[in-house]
Structure formats: C-alpha cells, structure tokens
mmCIF file of the N, C-alpha and C atoms, coordinates in Angstrom:
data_MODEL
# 
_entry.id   MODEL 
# 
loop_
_atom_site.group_PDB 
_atom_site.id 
_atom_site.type_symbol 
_atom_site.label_atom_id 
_atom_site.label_alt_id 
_atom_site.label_comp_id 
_atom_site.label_asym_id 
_atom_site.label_entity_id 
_atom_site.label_seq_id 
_atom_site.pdbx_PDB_ins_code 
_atom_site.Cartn_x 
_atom_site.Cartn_y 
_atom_site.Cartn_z 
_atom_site.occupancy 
_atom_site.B_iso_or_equiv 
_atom_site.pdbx_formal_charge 
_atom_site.auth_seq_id 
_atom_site.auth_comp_id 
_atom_site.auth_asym_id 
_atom_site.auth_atom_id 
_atom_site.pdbx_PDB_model_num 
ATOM 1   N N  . UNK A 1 1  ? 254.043 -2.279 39.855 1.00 0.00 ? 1  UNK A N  1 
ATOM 2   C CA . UNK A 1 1  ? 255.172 -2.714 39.022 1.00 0.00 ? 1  UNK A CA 1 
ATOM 3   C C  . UNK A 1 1  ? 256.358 -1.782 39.252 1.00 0.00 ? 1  UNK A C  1 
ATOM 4   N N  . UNK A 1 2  ? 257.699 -2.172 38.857 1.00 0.00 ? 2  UNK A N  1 
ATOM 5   C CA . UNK A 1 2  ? 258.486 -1.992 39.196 1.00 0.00 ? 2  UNK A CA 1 
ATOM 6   C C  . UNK A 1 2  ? 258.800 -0.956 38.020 1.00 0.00 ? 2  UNK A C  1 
ATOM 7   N N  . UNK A 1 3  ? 259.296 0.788  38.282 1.00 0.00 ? 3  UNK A N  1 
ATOM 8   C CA . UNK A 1 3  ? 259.923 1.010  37.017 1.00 0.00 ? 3  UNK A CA 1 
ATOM 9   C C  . UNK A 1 3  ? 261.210 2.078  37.638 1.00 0.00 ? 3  UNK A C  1 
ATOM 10  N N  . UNK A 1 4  ? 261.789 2.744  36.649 1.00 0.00 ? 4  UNK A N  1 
ATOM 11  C CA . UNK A 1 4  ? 262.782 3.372  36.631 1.00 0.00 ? 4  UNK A CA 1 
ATOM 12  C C  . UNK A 1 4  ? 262.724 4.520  36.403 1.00 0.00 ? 4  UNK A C  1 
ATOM 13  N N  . UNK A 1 5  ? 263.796 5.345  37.184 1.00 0.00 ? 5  UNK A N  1 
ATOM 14  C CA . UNK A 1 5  ? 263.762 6.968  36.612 1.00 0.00 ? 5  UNK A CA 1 
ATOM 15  C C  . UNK A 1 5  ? 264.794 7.836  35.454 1.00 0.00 ? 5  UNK A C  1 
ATOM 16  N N  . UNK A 1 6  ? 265.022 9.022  35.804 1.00 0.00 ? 6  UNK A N  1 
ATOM 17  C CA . UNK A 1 6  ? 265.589 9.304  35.253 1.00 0.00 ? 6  UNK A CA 1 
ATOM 18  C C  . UNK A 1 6  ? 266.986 9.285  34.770 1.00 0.00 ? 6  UNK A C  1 
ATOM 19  N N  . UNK A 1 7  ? 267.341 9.048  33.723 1.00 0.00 ? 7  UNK A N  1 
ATOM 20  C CA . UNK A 1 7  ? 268.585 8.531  32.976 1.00 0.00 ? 7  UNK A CA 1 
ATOM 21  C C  . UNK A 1 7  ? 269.265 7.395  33.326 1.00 0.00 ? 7  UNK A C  1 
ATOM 22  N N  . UNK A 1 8  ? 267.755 6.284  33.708 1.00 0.00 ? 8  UNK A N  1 
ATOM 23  C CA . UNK A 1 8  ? 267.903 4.982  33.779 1.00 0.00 ? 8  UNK A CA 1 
ATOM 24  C C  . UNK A 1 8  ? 268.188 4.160  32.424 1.00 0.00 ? 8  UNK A C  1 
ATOM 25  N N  . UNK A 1 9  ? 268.452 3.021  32.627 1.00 0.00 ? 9  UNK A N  1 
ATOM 26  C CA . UNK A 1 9  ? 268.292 2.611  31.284 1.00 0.00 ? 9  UNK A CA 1 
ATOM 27  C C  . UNK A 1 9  ? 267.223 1.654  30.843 1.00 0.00 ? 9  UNK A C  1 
ATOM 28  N N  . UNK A 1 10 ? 266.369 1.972  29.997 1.00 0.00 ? 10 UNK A N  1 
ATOM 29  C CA . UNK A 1 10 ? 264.829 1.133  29.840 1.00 0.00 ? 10 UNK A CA 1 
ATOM 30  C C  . UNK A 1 10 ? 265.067 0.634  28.346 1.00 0.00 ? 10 UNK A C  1 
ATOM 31  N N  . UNK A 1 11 ? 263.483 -0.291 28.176 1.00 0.00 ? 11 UNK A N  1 
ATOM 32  C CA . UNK A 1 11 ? 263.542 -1.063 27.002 1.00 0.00 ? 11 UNK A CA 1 
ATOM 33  C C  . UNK A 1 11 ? 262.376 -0.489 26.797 1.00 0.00 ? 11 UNK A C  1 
ATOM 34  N N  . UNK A 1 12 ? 261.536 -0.130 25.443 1.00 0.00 ? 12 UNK A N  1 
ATOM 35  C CA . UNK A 1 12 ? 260.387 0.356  24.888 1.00 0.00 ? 12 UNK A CA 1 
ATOM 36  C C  . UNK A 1 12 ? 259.644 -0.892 25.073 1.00 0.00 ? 12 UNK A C  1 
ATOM 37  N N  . UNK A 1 13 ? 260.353 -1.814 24.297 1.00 0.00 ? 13 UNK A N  1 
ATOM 38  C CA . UNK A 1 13 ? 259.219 -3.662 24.223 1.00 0.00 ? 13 UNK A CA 1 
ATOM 39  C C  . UNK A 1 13 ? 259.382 -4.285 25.031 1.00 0.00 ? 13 UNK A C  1 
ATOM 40  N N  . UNK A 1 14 ? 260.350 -4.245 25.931 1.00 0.00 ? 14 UNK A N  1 
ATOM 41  C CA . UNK A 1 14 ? 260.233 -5.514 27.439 1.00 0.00 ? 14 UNK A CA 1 
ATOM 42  C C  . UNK A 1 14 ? 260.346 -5.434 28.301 1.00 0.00 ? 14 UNK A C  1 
ATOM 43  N N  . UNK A 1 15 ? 260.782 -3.632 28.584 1.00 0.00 ? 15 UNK A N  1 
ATOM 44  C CA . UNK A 1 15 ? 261.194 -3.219 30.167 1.00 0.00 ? 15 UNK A CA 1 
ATOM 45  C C  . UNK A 1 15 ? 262.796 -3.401 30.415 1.00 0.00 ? 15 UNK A C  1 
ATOM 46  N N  . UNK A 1 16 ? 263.044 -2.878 31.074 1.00 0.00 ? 16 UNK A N  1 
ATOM 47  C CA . UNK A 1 16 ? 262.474 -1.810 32.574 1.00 0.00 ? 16 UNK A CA 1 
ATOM 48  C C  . UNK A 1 16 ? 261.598 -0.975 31.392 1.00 0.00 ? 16 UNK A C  1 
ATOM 49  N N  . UNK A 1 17 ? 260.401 -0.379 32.937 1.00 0.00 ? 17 UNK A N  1 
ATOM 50  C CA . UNK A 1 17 ? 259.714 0.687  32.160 1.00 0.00 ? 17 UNK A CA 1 
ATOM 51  C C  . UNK A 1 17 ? 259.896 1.590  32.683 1.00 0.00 ? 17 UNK A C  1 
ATOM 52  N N  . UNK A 1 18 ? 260.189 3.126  31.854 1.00 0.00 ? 18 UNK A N  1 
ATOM 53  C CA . UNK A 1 18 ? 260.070 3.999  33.027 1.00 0.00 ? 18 UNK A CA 1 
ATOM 54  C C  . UNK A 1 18 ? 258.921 4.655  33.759 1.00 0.00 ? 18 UNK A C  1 
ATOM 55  N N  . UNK A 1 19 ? 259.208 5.200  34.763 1.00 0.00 ? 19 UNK A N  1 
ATOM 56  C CA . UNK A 1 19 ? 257.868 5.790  35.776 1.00 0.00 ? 19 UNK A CA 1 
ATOM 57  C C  . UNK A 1 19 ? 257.217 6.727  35.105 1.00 0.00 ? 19 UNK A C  1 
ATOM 58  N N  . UNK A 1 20 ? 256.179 7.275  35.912 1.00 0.00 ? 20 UNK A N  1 
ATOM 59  C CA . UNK A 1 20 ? 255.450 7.856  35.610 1.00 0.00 ? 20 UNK A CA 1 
ATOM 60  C C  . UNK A 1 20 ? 256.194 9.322  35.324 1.00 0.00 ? 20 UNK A C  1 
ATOM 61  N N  . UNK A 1 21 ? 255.460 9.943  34.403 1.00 0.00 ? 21 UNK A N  1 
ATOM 62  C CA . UNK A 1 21 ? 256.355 11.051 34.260 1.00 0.00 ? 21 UNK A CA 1 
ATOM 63  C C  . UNK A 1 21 ? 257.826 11.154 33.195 1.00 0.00 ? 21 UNK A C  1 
ATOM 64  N N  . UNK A 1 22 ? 257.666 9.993  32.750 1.00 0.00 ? 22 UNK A N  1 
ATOM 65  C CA . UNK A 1 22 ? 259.561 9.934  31.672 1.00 0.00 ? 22 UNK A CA 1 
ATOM 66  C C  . UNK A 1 22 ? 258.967 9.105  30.909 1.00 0.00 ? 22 UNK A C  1 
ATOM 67  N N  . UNK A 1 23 ? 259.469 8.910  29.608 1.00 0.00 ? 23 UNK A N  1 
ATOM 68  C CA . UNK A 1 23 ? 259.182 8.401  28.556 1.00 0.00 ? 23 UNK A CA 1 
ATOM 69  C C  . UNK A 1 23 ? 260.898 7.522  28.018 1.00 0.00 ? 23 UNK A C  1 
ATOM 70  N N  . UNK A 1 24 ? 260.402 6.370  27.192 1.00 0.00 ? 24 UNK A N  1 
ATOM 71  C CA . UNK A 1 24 ? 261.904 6.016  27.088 1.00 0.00 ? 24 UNK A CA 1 
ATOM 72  C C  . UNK A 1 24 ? 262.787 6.460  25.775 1.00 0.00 ? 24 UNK A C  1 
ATOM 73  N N  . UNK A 1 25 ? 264.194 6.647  25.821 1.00 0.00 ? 25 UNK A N  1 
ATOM 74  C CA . UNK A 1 25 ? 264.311 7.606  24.735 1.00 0.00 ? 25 UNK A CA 1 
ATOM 75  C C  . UNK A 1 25 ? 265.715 6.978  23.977 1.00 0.00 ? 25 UNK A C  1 
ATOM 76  N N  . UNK A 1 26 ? 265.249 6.748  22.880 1.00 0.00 ? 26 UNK A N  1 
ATOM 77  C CA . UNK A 1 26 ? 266.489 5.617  22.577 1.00 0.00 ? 26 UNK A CA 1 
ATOM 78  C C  . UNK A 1 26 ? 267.545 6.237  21.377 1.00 0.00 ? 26 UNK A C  1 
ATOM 79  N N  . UNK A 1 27 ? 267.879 7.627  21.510 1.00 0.00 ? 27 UNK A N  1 
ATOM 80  C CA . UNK A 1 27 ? 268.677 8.898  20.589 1.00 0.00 ? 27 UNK A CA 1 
ATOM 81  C C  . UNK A 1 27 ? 270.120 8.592  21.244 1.00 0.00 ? 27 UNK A C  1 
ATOM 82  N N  . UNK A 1 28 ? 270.655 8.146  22.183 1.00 0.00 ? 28 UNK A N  1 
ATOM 83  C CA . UNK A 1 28 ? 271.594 7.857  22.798 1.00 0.00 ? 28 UNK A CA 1 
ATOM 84  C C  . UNK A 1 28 ? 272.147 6.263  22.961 1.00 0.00 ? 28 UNK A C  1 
ATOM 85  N N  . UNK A 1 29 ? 271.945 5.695  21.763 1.00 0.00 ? 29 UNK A N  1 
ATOM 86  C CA . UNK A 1 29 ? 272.554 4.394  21.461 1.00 0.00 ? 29 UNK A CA 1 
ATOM 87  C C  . UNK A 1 29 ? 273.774 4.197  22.139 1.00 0.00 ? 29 UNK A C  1 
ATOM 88  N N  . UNK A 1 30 ? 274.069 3.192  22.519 1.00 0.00 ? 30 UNK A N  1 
ATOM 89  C CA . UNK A 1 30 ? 273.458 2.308  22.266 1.00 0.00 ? 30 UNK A CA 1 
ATOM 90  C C  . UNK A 1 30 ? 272.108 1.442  22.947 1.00 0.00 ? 30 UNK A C  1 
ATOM 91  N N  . UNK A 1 31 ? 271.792 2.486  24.137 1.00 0.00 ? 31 UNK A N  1 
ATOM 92  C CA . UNK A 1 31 ? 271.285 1.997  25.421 1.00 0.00 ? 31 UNK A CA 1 
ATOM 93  C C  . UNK A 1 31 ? 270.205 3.401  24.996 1.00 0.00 ? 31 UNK A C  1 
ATOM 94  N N  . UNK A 1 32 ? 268.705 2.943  25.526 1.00 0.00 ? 32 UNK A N  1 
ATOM 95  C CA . UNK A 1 32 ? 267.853 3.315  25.824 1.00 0.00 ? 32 UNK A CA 1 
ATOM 96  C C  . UNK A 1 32 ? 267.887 3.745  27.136 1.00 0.00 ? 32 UNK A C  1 
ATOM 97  N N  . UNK A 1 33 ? 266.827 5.401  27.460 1.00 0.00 ? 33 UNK A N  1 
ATOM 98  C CA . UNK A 1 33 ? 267.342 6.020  28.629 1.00 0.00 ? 33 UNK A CA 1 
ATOM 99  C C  . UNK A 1 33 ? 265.947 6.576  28.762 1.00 0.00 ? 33 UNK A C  1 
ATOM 100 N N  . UNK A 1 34 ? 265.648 6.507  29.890 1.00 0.00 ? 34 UNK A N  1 
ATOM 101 C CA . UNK A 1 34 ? 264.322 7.485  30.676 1.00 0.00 ? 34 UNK A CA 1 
ATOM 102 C C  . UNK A 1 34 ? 264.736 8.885  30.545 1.00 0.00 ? 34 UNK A C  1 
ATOM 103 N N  . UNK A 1 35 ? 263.657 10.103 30.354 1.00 0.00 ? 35 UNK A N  1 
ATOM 104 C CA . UNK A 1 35 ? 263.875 11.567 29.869 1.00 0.00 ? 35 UNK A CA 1 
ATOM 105 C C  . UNK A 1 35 ? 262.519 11.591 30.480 1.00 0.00 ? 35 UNK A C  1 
ATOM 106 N N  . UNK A 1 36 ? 262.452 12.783 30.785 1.00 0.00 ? 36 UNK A N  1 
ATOM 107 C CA . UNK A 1 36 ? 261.407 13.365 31.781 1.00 0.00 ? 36 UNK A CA 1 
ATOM 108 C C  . UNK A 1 36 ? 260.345 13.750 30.410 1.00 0.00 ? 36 UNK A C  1 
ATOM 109 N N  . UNK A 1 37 ? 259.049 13.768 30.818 1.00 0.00 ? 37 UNK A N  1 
ATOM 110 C CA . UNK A 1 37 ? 257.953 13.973 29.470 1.00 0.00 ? 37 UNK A CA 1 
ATOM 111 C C  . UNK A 1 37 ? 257.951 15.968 29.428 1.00 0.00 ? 37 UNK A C  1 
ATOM 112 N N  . UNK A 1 38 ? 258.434 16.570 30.461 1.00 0.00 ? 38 UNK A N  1 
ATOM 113 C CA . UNK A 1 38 ? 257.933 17.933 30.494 1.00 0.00 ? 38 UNK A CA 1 
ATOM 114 C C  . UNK A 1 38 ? 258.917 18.751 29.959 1.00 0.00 ? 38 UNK A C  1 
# 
C-alpha cells in the first residue's frame, strides 16, 4: 500500500496513511500531517 512521509498530509480514518515509522498528527489544523514516532 501506498503511504506517505514526513510532513505529508494524511487522514487518521481514510488515508493517505503514513509510513512506517510516523504517526498522523492533526495539532496543526487545519490539515493533518505525518511526524516521525521517535
């Protein structure tokens, strides 16, 4: 599957998802953003 990296812009419920390694982080409204998990 297809996902995205960092300070992409993702959806928690429908995707984009981000890759392995980033979590999606939605503190920066209005748009949800990939952030690295470490």
């Amino acid at each position: 599957a297809d996902c995205v990296g960092d300070g992409q812009r993702c959806a928690d419920w429908a995707g984009p998802y981000c890759c392995s390694g980033y979590y999606c982080s939605c503190r920066s409204m209005p748009y949800c953003r990939c952030r690295s998990d470490s």
